[in-house]
C-alpha positions as CSV (number, residue, x, y, z in Angstrom):
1,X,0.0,0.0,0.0
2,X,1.1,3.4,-0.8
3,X,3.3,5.3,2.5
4,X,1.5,8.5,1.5
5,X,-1.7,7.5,1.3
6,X,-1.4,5.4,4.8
7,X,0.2,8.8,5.9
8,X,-2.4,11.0,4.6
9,X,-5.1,8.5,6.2
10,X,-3.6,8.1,9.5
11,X,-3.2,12.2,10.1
12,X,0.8,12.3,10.1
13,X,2.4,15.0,8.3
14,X,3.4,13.6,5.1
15,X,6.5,14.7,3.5
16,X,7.2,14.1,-0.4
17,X,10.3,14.9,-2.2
18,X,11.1,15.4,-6.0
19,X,13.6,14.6,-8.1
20,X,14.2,14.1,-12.3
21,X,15.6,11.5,-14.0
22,X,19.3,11.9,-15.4
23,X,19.5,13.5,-18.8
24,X,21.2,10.2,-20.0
25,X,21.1,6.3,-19.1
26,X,23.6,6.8,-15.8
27,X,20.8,6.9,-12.4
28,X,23.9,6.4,-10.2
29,X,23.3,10.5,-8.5
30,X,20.0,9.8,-8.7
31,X,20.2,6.8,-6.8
32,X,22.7,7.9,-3.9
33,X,21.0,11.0,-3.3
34,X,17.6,8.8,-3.2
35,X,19.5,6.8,0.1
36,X,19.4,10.6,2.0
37,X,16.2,10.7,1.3
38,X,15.5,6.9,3.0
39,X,13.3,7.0,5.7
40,X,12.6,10.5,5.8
41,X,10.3,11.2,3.5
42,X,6.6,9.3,2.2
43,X,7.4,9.2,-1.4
44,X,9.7,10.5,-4.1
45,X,8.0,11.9,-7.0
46,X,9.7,11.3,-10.1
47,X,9.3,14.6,-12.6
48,X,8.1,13.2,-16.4
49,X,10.2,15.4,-18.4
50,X,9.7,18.6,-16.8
51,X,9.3,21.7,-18.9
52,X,9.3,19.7,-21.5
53,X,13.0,19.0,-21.5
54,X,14.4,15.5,-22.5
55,X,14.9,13.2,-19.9
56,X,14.9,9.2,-19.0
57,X,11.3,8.2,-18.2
58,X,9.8,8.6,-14.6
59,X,9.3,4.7,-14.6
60,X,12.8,4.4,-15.4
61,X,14.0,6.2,-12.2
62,X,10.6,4.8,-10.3
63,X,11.9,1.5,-11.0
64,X,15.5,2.2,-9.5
65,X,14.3,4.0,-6.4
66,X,11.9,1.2,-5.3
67,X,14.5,-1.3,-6.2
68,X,16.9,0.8,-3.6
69,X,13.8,0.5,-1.0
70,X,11.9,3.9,-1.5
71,X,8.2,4.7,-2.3
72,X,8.5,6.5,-5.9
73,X,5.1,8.5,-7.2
74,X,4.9,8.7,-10.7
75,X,4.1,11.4,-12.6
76,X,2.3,11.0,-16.0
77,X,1.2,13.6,-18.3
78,X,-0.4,13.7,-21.7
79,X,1.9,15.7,-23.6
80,X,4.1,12.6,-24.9
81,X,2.0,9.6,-24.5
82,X,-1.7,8.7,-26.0
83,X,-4.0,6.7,-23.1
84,X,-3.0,3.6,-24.3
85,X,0.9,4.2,-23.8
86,X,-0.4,6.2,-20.5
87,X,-2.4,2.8,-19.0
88,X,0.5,0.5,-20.3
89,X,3.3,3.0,-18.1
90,X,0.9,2.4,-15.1
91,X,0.9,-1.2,-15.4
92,X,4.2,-2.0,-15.9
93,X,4.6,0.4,-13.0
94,X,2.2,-1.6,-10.7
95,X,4.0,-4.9,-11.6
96,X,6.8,-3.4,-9.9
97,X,4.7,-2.4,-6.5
98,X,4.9,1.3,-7.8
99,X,1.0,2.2,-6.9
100,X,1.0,6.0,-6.4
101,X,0.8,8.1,-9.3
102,X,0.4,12.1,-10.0
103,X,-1.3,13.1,-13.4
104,X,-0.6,16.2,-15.0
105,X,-1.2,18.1,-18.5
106,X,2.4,19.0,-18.8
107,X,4.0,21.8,-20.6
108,X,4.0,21.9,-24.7
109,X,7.2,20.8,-26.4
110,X,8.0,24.4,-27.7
111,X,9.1,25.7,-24.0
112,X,11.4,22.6,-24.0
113,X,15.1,21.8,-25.9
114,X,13.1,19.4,-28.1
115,X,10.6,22.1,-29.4
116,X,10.4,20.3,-33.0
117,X,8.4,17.5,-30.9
118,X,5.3,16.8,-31.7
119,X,2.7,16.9,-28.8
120,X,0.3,14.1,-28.3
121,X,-2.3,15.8,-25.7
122,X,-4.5,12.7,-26.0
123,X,-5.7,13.2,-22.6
124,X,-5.3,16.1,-20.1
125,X,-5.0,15.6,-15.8
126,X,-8.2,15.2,-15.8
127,X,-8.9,12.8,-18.8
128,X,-5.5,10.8,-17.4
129,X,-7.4,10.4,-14.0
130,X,-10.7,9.6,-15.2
131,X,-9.4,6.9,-17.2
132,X,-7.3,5.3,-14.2
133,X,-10.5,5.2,-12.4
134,X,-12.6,3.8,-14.4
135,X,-10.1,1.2,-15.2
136,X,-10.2,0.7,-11.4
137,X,-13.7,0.4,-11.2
138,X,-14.4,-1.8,-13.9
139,X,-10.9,-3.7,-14.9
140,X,-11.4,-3.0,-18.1
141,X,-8.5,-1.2,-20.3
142,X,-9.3,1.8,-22.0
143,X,-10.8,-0.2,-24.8
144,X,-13.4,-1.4,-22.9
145,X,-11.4,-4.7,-23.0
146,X,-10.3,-7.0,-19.6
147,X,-7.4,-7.0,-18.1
148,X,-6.2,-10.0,-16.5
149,X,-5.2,-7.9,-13.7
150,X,-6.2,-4.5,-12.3
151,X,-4.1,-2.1,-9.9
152,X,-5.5,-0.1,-7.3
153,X,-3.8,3.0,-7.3
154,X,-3.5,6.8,-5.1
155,X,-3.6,8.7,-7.5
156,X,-2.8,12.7,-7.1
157,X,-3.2,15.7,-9.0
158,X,-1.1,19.6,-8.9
159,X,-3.0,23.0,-8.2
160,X,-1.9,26.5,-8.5
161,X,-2.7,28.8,-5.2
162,X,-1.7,31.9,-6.6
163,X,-3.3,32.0,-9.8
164,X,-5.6,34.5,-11.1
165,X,-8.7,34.3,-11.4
166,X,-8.9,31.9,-8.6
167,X,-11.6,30.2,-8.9
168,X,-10.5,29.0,-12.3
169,X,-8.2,27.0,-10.3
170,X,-10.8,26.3,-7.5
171,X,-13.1,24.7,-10.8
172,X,-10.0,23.1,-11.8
173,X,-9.3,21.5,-8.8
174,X,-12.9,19.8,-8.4
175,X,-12.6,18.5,-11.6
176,X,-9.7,16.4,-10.7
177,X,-11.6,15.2,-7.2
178,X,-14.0,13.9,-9.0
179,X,-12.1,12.1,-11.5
180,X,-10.6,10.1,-8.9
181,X,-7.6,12.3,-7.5
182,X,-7.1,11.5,-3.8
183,X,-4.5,14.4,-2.7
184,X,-3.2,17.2,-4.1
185,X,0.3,18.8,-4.1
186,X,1.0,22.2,-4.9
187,X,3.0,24.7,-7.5
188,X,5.2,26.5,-4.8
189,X,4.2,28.7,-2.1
190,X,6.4,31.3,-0.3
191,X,4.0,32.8,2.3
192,X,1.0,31.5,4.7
193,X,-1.0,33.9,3.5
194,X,-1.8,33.2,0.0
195,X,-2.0,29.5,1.4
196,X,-4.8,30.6,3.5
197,X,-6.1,32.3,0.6
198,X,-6.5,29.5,-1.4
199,X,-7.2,27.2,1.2
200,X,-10.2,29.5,2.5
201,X,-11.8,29.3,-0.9
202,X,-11.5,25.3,-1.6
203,X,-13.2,25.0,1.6
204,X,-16.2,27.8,0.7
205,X,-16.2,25.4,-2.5
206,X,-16.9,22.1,-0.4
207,X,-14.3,20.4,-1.8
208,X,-12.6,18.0,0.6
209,X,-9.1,16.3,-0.6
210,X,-5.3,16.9,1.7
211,X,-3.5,19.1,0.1
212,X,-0.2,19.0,0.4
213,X,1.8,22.4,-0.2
214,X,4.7,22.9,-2.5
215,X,7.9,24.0,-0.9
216,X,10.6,25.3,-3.3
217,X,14.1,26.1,-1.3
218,X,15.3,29.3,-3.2
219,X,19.0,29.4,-3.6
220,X,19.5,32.9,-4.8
221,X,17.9,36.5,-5.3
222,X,18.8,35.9,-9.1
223,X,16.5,32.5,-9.3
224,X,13.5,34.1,-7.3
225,X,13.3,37.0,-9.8
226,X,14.0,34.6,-12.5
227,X,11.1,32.6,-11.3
228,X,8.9,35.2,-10.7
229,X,9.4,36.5,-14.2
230,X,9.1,32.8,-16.3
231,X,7.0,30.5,-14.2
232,X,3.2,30.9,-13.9
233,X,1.8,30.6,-10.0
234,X,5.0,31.7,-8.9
235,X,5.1,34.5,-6.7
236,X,8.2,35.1,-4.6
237,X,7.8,38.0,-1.9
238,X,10.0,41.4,-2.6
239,X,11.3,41.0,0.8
240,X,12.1,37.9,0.4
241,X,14.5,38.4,-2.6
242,X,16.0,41.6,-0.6
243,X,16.5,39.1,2.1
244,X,18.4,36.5,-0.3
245,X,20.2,39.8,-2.5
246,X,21.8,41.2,1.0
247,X,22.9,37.9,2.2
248,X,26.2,38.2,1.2
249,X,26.7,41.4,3.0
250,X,25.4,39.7,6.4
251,X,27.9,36.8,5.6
252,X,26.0,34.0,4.8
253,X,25.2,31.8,2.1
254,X,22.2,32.8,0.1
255,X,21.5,29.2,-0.4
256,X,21.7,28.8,3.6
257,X,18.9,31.4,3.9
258,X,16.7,29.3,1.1
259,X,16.7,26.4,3.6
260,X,15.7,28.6,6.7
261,X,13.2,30.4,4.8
262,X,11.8,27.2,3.7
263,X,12.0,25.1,6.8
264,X,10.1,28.0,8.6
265,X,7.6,27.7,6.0
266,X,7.1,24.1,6.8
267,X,7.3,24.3,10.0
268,X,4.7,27.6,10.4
269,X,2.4,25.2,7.7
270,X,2.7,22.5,10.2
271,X,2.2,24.2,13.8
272,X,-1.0,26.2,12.2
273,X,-2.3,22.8,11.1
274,X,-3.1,24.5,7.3
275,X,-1.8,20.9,5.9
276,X,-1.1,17.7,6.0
277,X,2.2,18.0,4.3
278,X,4.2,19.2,2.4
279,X,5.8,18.6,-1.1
280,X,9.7,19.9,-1.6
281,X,11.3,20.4,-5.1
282,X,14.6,21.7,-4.3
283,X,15.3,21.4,-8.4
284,X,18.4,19.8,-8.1
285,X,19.3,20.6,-4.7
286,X,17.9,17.2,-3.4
287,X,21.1,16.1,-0.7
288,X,19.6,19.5,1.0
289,X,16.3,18.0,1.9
290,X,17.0,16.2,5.1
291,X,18.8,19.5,6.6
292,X,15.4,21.2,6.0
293,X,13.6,18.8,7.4
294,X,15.7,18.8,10.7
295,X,15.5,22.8,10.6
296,X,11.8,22.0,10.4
297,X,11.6,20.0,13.0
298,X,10.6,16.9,11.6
């Protein structure tokens, strides 16, 4: 059975981690840095070729991390795969135990370093997830034909908080409870309050899933301004950046302050009780996950 979703049930704040797949055939980083993580996290989501860059599959790296004794999610979108290449990635994933899965749109091939790709779009989060439960339902493939097997999966979906006009998102995000998605994680947050925000208005909405909020460490003044400016739902507080821009001059790391400013964010989320977890995607930074989780107290 899934460790998130026997977290998620049991009310202990679940923690998830992220990390991509190499950009080559080599998972020996991936895996060492997947050891850190052993025992101190709920699952590992594996990224599916994020921004649309090339990478090794997410059930390539899904495979290696349970095979080294962790709980690896993985993520599916519908830009590269029709549903029938979609349902055969989840099966092969359940014969290897790999039950927890996290559906996404994903972003079109132009943004990426393969932009003469063609996109397949066959399905969207939601389509992905309605599909995976029906199959659930009935244990029939997306034919309409048996399988001679059927996994039961926990399956997940993304939301933006700070997105405008909210309650795009809010429709958004009911959409993909009803088809089936079981938790939620989040594009990255930087302050409670536009957490409470959001969270204020799924509840007004009646809509009842965890939701699990994204933590991104920022490393620099540069890449919070860089995010700000390129990637949607991102919105990293001014004082924030001054903080990270004057670290030098206070002698410290601006990397160093990332991890306190994000390990106060976690643990601020978890003494106010607004989640049940959290999410981190330190993008690359992954060996700095269990520091911030001991800053966090967890």
């Amino acid at each position: 059975m899934s460790l998130l979703k026997t977290a998620l049930e049991n009310g202990t704040f679940a923690v998830t981690a992220e990390m991509a797949p190499p950009k080559g055939c080599d998972f020996t980083e991936q895996v060492e840095v997947a050891q850190l993580l052993r025992g101190k996290v709920h699952g590992v989501n594996v990224t599916d070729m994020q921004s649309a860059c090339l990478k090794a599959s997410s059930l390539g790296l899904c495979i290696h991390l349970k095979l080294a004794g962790l709980e690896p999610i993985l993520q599916i979108t519908g830009r590269d795969r029709s549903r029938m290449a979609i349902m055969g990635d989840v099966l092969s994933a359940a014969s290897f135990g790999i039950d927890t899965v996290l559906a996404l749109t994903g972003d079109h091939p132009v943004v990426g370093d393969c932009a003469q790709s063609k996109p397949v779009y066959d399905l969207d989060s939601v389509g992905i997830l309605n599909m995976l439960s029906n199959m659930e339902e009935t244990g029939l493939d997306c034919g309409g034909n048996p399988l001679s097997s059927t996994p039961k999966l926990f399956k997940g979906a993304c939301v933006t908080p700070v997105y405008e006009p909210m309650i795009l998102q809010i429709h958004k995000l009911k959409q993909k409870v009803d088809a089936g998605a079981r938790y939620i994680q989040t594009q990255g947050i930087f302050d409670l309050d536009s957490l409470k925000r959001f969270l204020d208005a799924v509840e007004k909405a009646n809509i009842s899933v965890p939701i699990m909020a994204g933590i991104i460490p920022l490393k620099s003044a540069g890449m919070a301004k860089f995010m700000n400016a390129n990637v949607p739902g991102i919105a990293v507080p001014q004082e924030q950046i001054d903080l990270l821009a004057s670290a030098k001059e206070r002698g410290v790391k601006a990397s160093e302050l990332g991890i306190d400013l994000a390990a106060k964010l976690i643990a601020d989320i978890r003494n106010e009780n607004l989640c049940p977890g959290v999410h981190i995607m330190a993008i690359g930074a992954e060996r700095n996950v269990p520091v911030i989780l001991e800053k966090a107290g967890l």
